[in-house]
C-alpha positions as protocol buffer text, in pm:
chain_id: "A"
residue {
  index: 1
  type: UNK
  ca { x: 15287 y: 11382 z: 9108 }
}
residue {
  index: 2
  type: UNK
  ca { x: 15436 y: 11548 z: 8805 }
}
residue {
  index: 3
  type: UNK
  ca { x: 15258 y: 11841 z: 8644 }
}
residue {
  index: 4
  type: UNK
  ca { x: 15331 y: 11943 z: 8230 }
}
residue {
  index: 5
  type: UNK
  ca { x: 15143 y: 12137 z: 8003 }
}
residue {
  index: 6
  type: UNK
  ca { x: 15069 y: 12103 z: 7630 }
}
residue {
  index: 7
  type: UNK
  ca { x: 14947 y: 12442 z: 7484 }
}
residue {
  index: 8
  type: UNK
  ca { x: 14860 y: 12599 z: 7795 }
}
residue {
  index: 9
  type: UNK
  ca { x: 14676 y: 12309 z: 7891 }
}
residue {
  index: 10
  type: UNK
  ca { x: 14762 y: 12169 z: 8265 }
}
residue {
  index: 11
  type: UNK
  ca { x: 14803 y: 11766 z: 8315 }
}
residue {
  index: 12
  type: UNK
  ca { x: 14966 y: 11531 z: 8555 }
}
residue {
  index: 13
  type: UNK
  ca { x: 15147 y: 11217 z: 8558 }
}
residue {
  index: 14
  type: UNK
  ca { x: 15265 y: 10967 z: 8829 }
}
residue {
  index: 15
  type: UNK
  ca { x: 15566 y: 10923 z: 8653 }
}
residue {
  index: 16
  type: UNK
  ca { x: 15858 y: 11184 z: 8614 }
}
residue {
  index: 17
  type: UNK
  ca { x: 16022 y: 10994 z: 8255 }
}
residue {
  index: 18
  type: UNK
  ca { x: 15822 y: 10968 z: 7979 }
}
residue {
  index: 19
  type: UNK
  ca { x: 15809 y: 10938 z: 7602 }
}
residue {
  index: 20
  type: UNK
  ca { x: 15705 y: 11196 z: 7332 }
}
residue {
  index: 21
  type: UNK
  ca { x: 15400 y: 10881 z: 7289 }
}
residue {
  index: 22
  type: UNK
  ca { x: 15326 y: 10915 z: 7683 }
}
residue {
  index: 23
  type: UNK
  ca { x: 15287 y: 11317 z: 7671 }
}
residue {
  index: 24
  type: UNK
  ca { x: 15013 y: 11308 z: 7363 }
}
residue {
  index: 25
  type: UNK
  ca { x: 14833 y: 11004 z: 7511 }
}
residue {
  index: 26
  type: UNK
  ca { x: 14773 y: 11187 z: 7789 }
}
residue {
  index: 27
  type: UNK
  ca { x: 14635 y: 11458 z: 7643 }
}
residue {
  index: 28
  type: UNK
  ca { x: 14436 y: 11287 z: 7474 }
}
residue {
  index: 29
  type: UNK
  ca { x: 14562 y: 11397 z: 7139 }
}
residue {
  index: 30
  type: UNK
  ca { x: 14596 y: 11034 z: 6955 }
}
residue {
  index: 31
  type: UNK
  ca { x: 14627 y: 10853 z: 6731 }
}
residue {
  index: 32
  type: UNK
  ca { x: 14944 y: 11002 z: 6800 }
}
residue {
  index: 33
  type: UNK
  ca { x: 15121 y: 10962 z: 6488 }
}
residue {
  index: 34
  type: UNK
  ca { x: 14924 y: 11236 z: 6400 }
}
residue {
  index: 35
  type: UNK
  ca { x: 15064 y: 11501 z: 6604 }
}
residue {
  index: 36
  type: UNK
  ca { x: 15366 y: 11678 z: 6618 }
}
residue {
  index: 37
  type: UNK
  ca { x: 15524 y: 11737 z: 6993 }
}
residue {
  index: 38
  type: UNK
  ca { x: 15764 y: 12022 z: 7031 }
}
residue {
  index: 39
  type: UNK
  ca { x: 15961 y: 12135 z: 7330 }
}
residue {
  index: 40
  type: UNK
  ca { x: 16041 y: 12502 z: 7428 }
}
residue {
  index: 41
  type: UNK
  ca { x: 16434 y: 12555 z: 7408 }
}
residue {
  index: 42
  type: UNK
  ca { x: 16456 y: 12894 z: 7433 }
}
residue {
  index: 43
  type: UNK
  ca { x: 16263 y: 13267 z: 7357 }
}
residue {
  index: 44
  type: UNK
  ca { x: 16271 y: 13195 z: 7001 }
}
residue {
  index: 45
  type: UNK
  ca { x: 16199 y: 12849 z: 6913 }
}
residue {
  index: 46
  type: UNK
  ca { x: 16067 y: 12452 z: 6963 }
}
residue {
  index: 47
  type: UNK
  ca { x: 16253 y: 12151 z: 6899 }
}
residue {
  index: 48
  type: UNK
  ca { x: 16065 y: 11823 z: 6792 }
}
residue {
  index: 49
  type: UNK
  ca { x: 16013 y: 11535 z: 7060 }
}
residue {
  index: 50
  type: UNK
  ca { x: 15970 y: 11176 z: 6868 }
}
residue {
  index: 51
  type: UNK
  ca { x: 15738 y: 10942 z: 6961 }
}
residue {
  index: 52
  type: UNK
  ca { x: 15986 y: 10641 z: 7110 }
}
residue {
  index: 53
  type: UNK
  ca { x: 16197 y: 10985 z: 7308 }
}
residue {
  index: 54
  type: UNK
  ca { x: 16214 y: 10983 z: 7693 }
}
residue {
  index: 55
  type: UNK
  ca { x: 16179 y: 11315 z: 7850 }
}
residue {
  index: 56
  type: UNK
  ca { x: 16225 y: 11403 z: 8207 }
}
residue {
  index: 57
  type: UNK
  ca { x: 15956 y: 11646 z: 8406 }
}
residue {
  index: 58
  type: UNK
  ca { x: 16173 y: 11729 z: 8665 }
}
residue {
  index: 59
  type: UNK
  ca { x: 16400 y: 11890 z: 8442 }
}
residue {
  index: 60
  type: UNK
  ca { x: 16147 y: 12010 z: 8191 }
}
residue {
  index: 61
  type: UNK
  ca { x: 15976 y: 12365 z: 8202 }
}
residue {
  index: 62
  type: UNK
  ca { x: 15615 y: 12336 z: 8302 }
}
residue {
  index: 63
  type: UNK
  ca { x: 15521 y: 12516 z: 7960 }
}
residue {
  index: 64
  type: UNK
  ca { x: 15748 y: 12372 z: 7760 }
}
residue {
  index: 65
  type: UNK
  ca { x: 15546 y: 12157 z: 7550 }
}
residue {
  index: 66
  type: UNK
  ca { x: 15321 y: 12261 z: 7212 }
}
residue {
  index: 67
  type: UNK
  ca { x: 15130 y: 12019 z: 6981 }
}
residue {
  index: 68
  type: UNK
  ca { x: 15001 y: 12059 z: 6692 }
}
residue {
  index: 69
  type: UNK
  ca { x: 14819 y: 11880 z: 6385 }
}
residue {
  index: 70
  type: UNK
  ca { x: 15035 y: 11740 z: 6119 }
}
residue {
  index: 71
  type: UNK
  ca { x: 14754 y: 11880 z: 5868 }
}
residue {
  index: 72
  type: UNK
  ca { x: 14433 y: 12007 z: 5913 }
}
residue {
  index: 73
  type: UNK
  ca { x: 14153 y: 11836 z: 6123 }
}
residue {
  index: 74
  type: UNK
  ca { x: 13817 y: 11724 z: 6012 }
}
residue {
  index: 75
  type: UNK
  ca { x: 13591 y: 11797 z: 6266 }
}
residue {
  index: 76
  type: UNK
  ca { x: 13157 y: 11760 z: 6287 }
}
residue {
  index: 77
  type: UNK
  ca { x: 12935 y: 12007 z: 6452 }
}
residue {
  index: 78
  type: UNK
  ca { x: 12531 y: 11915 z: 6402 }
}
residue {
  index: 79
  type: UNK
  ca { x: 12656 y: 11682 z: 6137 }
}
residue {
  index: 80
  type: UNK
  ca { x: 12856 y: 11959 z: 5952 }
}
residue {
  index: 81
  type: UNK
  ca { x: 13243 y: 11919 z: 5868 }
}
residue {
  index: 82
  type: UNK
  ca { x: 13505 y: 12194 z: 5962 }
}
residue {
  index: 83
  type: UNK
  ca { x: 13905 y: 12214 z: 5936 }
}
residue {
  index: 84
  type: UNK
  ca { x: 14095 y: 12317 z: 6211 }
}
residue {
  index: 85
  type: UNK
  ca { x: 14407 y: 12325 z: 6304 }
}
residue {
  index: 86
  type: UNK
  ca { x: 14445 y: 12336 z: 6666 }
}
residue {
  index: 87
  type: UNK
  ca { x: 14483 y: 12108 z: 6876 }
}
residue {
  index: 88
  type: UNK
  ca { x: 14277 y: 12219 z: 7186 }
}
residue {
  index: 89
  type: UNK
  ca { x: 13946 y: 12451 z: 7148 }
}
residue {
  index: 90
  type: UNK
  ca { x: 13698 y: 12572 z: 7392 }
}
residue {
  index: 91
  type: UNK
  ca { x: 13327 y: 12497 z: 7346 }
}
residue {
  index: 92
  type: UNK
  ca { x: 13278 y: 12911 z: 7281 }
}
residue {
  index: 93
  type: UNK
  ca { x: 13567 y: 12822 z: 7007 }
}
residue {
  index: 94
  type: UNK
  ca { x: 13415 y: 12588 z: 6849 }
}
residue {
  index: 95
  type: UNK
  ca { x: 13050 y: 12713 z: 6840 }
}
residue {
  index: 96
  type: UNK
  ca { x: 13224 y: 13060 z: 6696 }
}
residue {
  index: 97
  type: UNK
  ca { x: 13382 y: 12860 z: 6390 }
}
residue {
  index: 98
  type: UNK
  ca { x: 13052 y: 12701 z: 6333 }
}
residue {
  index: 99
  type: UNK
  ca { x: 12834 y: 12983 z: 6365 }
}
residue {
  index: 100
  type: UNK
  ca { x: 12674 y: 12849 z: 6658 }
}
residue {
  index: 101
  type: UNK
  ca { x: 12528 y: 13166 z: 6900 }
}
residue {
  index: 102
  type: UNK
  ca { x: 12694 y: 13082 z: 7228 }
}
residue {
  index: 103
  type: UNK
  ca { x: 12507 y: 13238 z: 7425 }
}
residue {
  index: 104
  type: UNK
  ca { x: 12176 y: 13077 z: 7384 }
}
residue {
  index: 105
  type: UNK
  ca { x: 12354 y: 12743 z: 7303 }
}
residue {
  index: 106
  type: UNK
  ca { x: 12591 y: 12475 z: 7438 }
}
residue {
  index: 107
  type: UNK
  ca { x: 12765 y: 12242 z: 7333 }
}
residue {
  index: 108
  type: UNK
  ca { x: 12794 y: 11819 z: 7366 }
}
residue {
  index: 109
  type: UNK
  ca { x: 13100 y: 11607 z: 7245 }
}
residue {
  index: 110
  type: UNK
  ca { x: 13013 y: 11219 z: 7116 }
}
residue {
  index: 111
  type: UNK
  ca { x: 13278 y: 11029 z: 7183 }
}
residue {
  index: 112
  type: UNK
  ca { x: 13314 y: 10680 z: 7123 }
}
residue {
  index: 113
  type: UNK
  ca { x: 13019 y: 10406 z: 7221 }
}
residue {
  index: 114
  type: UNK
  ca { x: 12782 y: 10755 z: 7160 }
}
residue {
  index: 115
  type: UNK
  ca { x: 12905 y: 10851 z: 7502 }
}
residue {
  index: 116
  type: UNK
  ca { x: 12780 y: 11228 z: 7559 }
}
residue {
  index: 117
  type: UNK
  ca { x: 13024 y: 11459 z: 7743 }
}
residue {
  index: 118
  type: UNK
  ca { x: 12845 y: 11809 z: 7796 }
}
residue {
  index: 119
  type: UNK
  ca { x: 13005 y: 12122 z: 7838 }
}
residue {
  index: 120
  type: UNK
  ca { x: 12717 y: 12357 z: 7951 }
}
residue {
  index: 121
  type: UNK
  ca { x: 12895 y: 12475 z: 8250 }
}
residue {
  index: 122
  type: UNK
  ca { x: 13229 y: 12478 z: 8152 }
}
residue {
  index: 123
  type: UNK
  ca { x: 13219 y: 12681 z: 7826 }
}
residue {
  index: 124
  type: UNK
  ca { x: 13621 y: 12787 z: 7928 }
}
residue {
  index: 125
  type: UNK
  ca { x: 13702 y: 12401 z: 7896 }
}
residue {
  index: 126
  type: UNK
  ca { x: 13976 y: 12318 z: 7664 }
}
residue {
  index: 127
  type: UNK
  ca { x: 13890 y: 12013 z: 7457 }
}
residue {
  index: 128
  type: UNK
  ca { x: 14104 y: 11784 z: 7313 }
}
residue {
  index: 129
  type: UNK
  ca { x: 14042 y: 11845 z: 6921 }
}
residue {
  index: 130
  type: UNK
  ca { x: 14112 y: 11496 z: 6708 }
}
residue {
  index: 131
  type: UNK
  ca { x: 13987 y: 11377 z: 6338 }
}
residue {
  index: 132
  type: UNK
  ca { x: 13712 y: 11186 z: 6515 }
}
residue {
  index: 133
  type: UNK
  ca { x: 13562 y: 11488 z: 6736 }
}
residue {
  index: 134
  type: UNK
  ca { x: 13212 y: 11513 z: 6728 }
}
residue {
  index: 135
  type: UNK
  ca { x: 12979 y: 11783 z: 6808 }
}
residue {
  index: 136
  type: UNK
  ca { x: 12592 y: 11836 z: 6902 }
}
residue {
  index: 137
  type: UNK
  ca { x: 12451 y: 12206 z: 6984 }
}
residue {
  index: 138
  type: UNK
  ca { x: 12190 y: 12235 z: 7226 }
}
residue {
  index: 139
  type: UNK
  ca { x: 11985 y: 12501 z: 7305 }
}
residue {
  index: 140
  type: UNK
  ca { x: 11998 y: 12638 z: 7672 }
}
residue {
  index: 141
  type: UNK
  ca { x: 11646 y: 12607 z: 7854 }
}
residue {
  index: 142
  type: UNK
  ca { x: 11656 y: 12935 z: 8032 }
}
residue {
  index: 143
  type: UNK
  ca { x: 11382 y: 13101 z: 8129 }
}
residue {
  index: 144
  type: UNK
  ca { x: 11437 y: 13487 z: 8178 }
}
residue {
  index: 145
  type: UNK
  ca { x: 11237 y: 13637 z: 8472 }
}
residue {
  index: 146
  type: UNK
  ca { x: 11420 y: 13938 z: 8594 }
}
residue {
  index: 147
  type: UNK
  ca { x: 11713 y: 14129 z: 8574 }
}
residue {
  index: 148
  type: UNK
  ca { x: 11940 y: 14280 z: 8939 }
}
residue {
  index: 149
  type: UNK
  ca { x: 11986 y: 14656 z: 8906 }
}
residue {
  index: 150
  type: UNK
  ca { x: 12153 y: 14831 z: 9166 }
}
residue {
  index: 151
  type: UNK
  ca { x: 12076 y: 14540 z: 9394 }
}
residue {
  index: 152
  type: UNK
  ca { x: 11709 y: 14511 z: 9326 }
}
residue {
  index: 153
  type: UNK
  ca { x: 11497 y: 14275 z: 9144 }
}
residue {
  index: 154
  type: UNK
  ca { x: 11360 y: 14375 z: 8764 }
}
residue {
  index: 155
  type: UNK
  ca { x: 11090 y: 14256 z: 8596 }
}
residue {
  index: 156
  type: UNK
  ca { x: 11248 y: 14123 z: 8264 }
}
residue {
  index: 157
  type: UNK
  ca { x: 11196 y: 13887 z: 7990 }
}
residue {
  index: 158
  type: UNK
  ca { x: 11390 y: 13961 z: 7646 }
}
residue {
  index: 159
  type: UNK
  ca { x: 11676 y: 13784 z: 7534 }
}
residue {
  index: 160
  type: UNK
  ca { x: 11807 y: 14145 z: 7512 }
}
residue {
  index: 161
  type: UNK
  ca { x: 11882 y: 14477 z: 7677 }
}
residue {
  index: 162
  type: UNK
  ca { x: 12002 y: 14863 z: 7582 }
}
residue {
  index: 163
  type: UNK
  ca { x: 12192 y: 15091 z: 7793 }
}
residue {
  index: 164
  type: UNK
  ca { x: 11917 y: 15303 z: 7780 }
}
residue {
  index: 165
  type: UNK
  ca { x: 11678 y: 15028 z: 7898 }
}
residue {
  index: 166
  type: UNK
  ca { x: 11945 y: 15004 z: 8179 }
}
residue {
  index: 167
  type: UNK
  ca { x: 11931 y: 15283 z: 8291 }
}
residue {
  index: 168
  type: UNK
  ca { x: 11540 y: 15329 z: 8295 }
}
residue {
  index: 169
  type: UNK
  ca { x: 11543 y: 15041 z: 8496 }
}
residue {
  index: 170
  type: UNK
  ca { x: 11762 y: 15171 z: 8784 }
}
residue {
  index: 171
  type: UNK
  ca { x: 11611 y: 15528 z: 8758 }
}
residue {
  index: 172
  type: UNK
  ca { x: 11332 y: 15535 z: 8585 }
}
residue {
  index: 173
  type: UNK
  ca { x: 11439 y: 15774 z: 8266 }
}
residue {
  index: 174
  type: UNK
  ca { x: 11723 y: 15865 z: 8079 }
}
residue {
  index: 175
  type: UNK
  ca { x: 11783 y: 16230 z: 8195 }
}
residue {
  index: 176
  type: UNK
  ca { x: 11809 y: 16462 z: 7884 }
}
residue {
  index: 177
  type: UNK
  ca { x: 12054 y: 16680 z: 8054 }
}
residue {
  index: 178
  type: UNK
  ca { x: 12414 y: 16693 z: 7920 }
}
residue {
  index: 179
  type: UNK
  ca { x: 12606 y: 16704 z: 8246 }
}
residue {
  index: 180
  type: UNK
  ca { x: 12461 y: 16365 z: 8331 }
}
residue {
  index: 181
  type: UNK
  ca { x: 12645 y: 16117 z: 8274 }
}
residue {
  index: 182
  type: UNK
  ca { x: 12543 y: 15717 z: 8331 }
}
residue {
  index: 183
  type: UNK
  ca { x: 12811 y: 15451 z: 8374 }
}
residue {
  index: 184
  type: UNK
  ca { x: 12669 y: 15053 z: 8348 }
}
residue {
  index: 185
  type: UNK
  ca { x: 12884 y: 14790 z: 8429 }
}
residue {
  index: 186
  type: UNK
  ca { x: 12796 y: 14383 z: 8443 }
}
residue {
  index: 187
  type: UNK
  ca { x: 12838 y: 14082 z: 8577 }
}
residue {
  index: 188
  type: UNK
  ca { x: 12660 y: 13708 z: 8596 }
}
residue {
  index: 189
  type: UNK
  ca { x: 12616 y: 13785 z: 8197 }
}
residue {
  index: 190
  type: UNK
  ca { x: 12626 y: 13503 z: 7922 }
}
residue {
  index: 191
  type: UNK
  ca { x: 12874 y: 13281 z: 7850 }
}
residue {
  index: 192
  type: UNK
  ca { x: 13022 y: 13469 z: 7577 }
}
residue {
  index: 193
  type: UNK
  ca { x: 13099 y: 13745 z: 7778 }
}
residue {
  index: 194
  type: UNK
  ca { x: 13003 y: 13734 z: 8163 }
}
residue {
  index: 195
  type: UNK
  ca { x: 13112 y: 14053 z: 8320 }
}
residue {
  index: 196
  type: UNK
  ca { x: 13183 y: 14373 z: 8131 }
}
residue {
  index: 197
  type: UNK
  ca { x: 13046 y: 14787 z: 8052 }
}
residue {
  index: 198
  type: UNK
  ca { x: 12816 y: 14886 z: 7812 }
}
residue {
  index: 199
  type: UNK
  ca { x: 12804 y: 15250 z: 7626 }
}
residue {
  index: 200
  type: UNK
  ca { x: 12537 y: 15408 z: 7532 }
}
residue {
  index: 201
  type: UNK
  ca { x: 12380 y: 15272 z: 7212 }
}
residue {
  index: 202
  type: UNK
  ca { x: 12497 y: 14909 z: 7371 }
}
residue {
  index: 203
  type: UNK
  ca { x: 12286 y: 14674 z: 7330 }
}
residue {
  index: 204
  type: UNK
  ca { x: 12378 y: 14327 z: 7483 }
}
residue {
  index: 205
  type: UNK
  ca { x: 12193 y: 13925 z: 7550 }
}
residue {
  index: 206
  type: UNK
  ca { x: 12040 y: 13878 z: 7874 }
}
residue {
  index: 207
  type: UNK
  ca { x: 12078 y: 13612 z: 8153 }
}
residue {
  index: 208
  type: UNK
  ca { x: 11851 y: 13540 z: 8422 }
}
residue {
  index: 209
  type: UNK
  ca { x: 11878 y: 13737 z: 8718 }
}
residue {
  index: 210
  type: UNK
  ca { x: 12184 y: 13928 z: 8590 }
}
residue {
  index: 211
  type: UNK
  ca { x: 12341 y: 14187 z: 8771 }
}
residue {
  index: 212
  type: UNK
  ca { x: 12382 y: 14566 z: 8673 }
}
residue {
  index: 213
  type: UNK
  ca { x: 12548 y: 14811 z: 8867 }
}
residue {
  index: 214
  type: UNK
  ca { x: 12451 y: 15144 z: 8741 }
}
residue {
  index: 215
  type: UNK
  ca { x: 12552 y: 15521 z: 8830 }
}
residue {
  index: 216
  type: UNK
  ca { x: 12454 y: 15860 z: 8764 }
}
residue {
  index: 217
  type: UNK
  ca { x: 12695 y: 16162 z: 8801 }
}
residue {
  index: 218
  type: UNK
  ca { x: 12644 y: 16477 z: 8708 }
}
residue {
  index: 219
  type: UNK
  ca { x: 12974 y: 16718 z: 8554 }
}
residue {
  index: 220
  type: UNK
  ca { x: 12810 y: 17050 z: 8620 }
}
Protein backbone atom coordinates (compact mmCIF):
# COMPACT_ATOMS: atom_id res chain seq x y z
CA UNK A 1 0.00 0.00 0.00
CA UNK A 2 1.08 3.46 -0.99
CA UNK A 3 0.34 6.40 1.28
CA UNK A 4 0.16 10.42 -0.30
CA UNK A 5 -1.28 13.35 1.02
CA UNK A 6 -3.16 16.27 -0.57
CA UNK A 7 -3.19 19.35 1.82
CA UNK A 8 -2.34 17.60 4.84
CA UNK A 9 -4.86 15.18 4.16
CA UNK A 10 -3.62 11.30 4.45
CA UNK A 11 -4.84 8.66 1.59
CA UNK A 12 -3.74 5.39 0.16
CA UNK A 13 -3.54 3.66 -3.01
CA UNK A 14 -2.79 0.03 -4.16
CA UNK A 15 -0.93 1.30 -6.85
CA UNK A 16 2.56 3.11 -6.69
CA UNK A 17 2.08 5.08 -10.58
CA UNK A 18 -0.56 7.20 -11.00
CA UNK A 19 -1.92 10.19 -12.89
CA UNK A 20 -2.51 13.84 -11.76
CA UNK A 21 -6.58 12.43 -12.63
CA UNK A 22 -5.90 9.32 -10.17
CA UNK A 23 -4.55 11.62 -7.14
CA UNK A 24 -7.84 14.11 -7.21
CA UNK A 25 -10.24 11.17 -7.77
CA UNK A 26 -9.14 9.85 -4.85
CA UNK A 27 -9.59 12.55 -2.87
CA UNK A 28 -12.53 12.98 -3.84
CA UNK A 29 -11.97 16.40 -5.27
CA UNK A 30 -13.78 15.94 -8.89
CA UNK A 31 -14.96 16.82 -11.40
CA UNK A 32 -11.41 17.11 -11.66
CA UNK A 33 -11.00 19.52 -14.32
CA UNK A 34 -11.77 21.73 -11.74
CA UNK A 35 -8.83 21.51 -9.63
CA UNK A 36 -5.46 22.40 -9.86
CA UNK A 37 -2.75 19.63 -8.52
CA UNK A 38 0.64 20.92 -7.55
CA UNK A 39 3.69 19.08 -6.38
CA UNK A 40 6.24 20.29 -3.71
CA UNK A 41 9.77 20.81 -5.47
CA UNK A 42 11.47 22.47 -3.04
CA UNK A 43 11.19 25.13 0.28
CA UNK A 44 9.90 27.71 -1.93
CA UNK A 45 7.54 26.52 -4.44
CA UNK A 46 4.86 23.90 -6.37
CA UNK A 47 4.98 22.80 -9.79
CA UNK A 48 1.65 21.85 -11.65
CA UNK A 49 0.77 18.03 -12.20
CA UNK A 50 -1.71 17.64 -15.43
CA UNK A 51 -4.41 15.54 -15.48
CA UNK A 52 -3.14 12.68 -18.23
CA UNK A 53 0.72 12.95 -15.94
CA UNK A 54 2.00 9.73 -14.26
CA UNK A 55 3.59 10.24 -10.97
CA UNK A 56 5.42 7.76 -8.92
CA UNK A 57 4.75 7.40 -4.86
CA UNK A 58 7.74 5.73 -4.19
CA UNK A 59 9.70 8.51 -5.25
CA UNK A 60 7.31 11.23 -4.24
CA UNK A 61 7.40 13.07 -0.76
CA UNK A 62 4.49 12.03 1.38
CA UNK A 63 3.44 15.86 1.57
CA UNK A 64 4.17 16.76 -1.58
CA UNK A 65 0.90 17.30 -3.03
CA UNK A 66 -1.58 20.66 -2.69
CA UNK A 67 -4.94 21.22 -4.50
CA UNK A 68 -6.72 23.84 -4.88
CA UNK A 69 -9.95 25.39 -6.65
CA UNK A 70 -9.50 26.87 -10.01
CA UNK A 71 -12.05 29.69 -8.71
CA UNK A 72 -14.11 29.98 -5.92
CA UNK A 73 -16.61 27.24 -4.71
CA UNK A 74 -20.28 27.50 -4.28
CA UNK A 75 -21.14 25.76 -1.40
CA UNK A 76 -24.94 25.31 0.70
CA UNK A 77 -25.29 25.27 4.39
CA UNK A 78 -29.28 25.12 5.60
CA UNK A 79 -30.00 26.06 2.05
CA UNK A 80 -27.66 29.17 2.13
CA UNK A 81 -24.77 29.69 -0.56
CA UNK A 82 -21.08 30.47 0.47
CA UNK A 83 -17.66 30.86 -1.58
CA UNK A 84 -14.78 29.15 -0.56
CA UNK A 85 -11.81 28.47 -1.69
CA UNK A 86 -10.36 25.51 -0.12
CA UNK A 87 -10.39 22.50 -0.98
CA UNK A 88 -10.75 20.50 2.32
CA UNK A 89 -12.69 22.05 5.53
CA UNK A 90 -13.57 20.65 8.83
CA UNK A 91 -17.19 20.57 10.01
CA UNK A 92 -16.03 23.38 12.93
CA UNK A 93 -14.76 25.22 9.51
CA UNK A 94 -17.53 25.23 7.89
CA UNK A 95 -20.13 25.94 10.65
CA UNK A 96 -17.60 29.08 11.55
CA UNK A 97 -18.01 30.56 7.88
CA UNK A 98 -21.68 30.10 8.19
CA UNK A 99 -22.24 31.36 11.50
CA UNK A 100 -23.31 28.16 12.74
CA UNK A 101 -22.47 27.87 16.89
CA UNK A 102 -20.44 24.69 16.95
CA UNK A 103 -20.78 23.88 19.95
CA UNK A 104 -24.42 23.28 20.33
CA UNK A 105 -24.57 22.15 16.63
CA UNK A 106 -23.30 19.58 14.10
CA UNK A 107 -23.12 19.19 11.05
CA UNK A 108 -24.58 16.59 8.02
CA UNK A 109 -23.24 16.47 4.35
CA UNK A 110 -26.03 15.39 1.42
CA UNK A 111 -24.38 13.83 -1.00
CA UNK A 112 -25.74 12.40 -3.97
CA UNK A 113 -29.14 10.04 -3.95
CA UNK A 114 -29.85 12.44 -0.50
CA UNK A 115 -27.38 10.13 1.14
CA UNK A 116 -26.66 11.72 4.75
CA UNK A 117 -23.04 11.49 5.99
CA UNK A 118 -22.92 12.95 9.68
CA UNK A 119 -20.09 14.35 11.29
CA UNK A 120 -21.20 14.66 14.99
CA UNK A 121 -18.29 12.84 16.30
CA UNK A 122 -15.71 13.73 14.13
CA UNK A 123 -15.90 17.56 14.12
CA UNK A 124 -11.71 17.35 13.26
CA UNK A 125 -12.77 15.50 9.92
CA UNK A 126 -11.48 17.02 6.82
CA UNK A 127 -14.13 17.05 4.12
CA UNK A 128 -13.71 17.02 0.70
CA UNK A 129 -15.15 20.62 -0.36
CA UNK A 130 -16.67 20.48 -4.21
CA UNK A 131 -19.35 22.90 -6.14
CA UNK A 132 -21.99 20.33 -5.25
CA UNK A 133 -21.32 20.12 -1.28
CA UNK A 134 -24.22 20.29 0.69
CA UNK A 135 -24.82 21.08 4.21
CA UNK A 136 -27.62 20.53 7.04
CA UNK A 137 -26.99 21.87 10.81
CA UNK A 138 -28.38 19.97 13.49
CA UNK A 139 -28.75 20.75 16.84
CA UNK A 140 -26.97 18.44 19.46
CA UNK A 141 -29.56 16.71 21.90
CA UNK A 142 -27.54 17.03 25.03
CA UNK A 143 -28.88 17.09 28.10
CA UNK A 144 -26.61 18.82 30.80
CA UNK A 145 -26.80 17.17 34.29
CA UNK A 146 -23.60 17.84 36.05
CA UNK A 147 -20.34 19.09 35.80
CA UNK A 148 -16.66 16.92 37.40
CA UNK A 149 -14.77 19.27 39.70
CA UNK A 150 -11.82 18.09 41.30
CA UNK A 151 -13.05 14.57 40.67
CA UNK A 152 -16.50 14.93 42.06
CA UNK A 153 -19.86 15.11 40.63
CA UNK A 154 -21.73 18.82 40.29
CA UNK A 155 -25.05 19.52 40.06
CA UNK A 156 -25.25 21.58 36.74
CA UNK A 157 -27.52 22.56 34.05
CA UNK A 158 -26.57 25.87 31.98
CA UNK A 159 -25.22 25.86 28.70
CA UNK A 160 -22.62 28.06 30.49
CA UNK A 161 -20.07 28.52 33.25
CA UNK A 162 -17.67 31.45 34.95
CA UNK A 163 -14.45 30.98 36.57
CA UNK A 164 -15.93 32.22 39.46
CA UNK A 165 -18.79 29.69 39.29
CA UNK A 166 -15.78 27.24 39.02
CA UNK A 167 -14.38 27.85 41.62
CA UNK A 168 -17.50 28.01 44.00
CA UNK A 169 -18.11 24.75 42.86
CA UNK A 170 -14.84 23.10 43.99
CA UNK A 171 -14.67 25.26 47.21
CA UNK A 172 -17.54 26.70 47.91
CA UNK A 173 -16.55 30.70 47.59
CA UNK A 174 -14.29 32.80 45.88
CA UNK A 175 -11.87 33.85 48.72
CA UNK A 176 -11.59 37.73 48.81
CA UNK A 177 -8.05 37.55 49.88
CA UNK A 178 -5.33 38.78 47.48
CA UNK A 179 -2.67 36.15 48.07
CA UNK A 180 -5.11 33.56 46.80
CA UNK A 181 -4.76 32.69 43.80
CA UNK A 182 -7.18 30.00 41.72
CA UNK A 183 -5.90 28.20 38.62
CA UNK A 184 -8.90 26.22 36.40
CA UNK A 185 -7.95 24.12 33.76
CA UNK A 186 -10.39 21.74 31.38
CA UNK A 187 -10.93 18.97 29.62
CA UNK A 188 -13.99 16.73 27.96
CA UNK A 189 -15.22 20.47 26.89
CA UNK A 190 -17.16 21.21 23.54
CA UNK A 191 -16.21 20.62 20.31
CA UNK A 192 -14.95 23.95 19.63
CA UNK A 193 -12.52 23.82 22.14
CA UNK A 194 -12.23 20.53 24.35
CA UNK A 195 -9.48 21.00 26.80
CA UNK A 196 -8.06 24.34 27.83
CA UNK A 197 -7.69 27.27 31.15
CA UNK A 198 -9.94 29.78 31.94
CA UNK A 199 -9.04 33.34 33.75
CA UNK A 200 -10.92 34.96 35.83
CA UNK A 201 -13.80 36.86 34.19
CA UNK A 202 -13.88 33.55 31.72
CA UNK A 203 -16.81 32.56 30.94
CA UNK A 204 -17.05 29.38 28.69
CA UNK A 205 -20.16 26.58 27.09
CA UNK A 206 -20.70 23.60 29.05
CA UNK A 207 -20.68 19.81 28.24
CA UNK A 208 -22.13 17.14 30.16
CA UNK A 209 -20.18 15.76 32.81
CA UNK A 210 -17.13 17.93 31.99
CA UNK A 211 -14.14 17.86 33.87
CA UNK A 212 -12.46 20.77 35.91
CA UNK A 213 -9.42 20.53 37.70
CA UNK A 214 -9.19 23.40 40.01
CA UNK A 215 -6.46 24.75 42.59
CA UNK A 216 -6.03 27.16 45.23
CA UNK A 217 -2.58 28.55 46.31
CA UNK A 218 -1.94 31.05 48.39
CA UNK A 219 1.45 33.71 47.69
CA UNK A 220 1.66 34.97 51.23
Amino acid sequence: MFFFKINNKKFESSESKLTGKDLLNIADLTPVEEFELLYKINEKGFTPIQLDEEVNLKTAGIEAYRARPYKKLLIKVDGKPYEVEECFMTPIEIMKLSGINSDRNYLKEVRKGDVEVTYEDDVEHKIAITKNSCFVSCEIEERIECVIVNGKPKDWSKETISFEEVVILAYGKVSTDPNVIYTVNYINGVPSKPEGSMLKGDIISVKNKMIFNVTETNKS
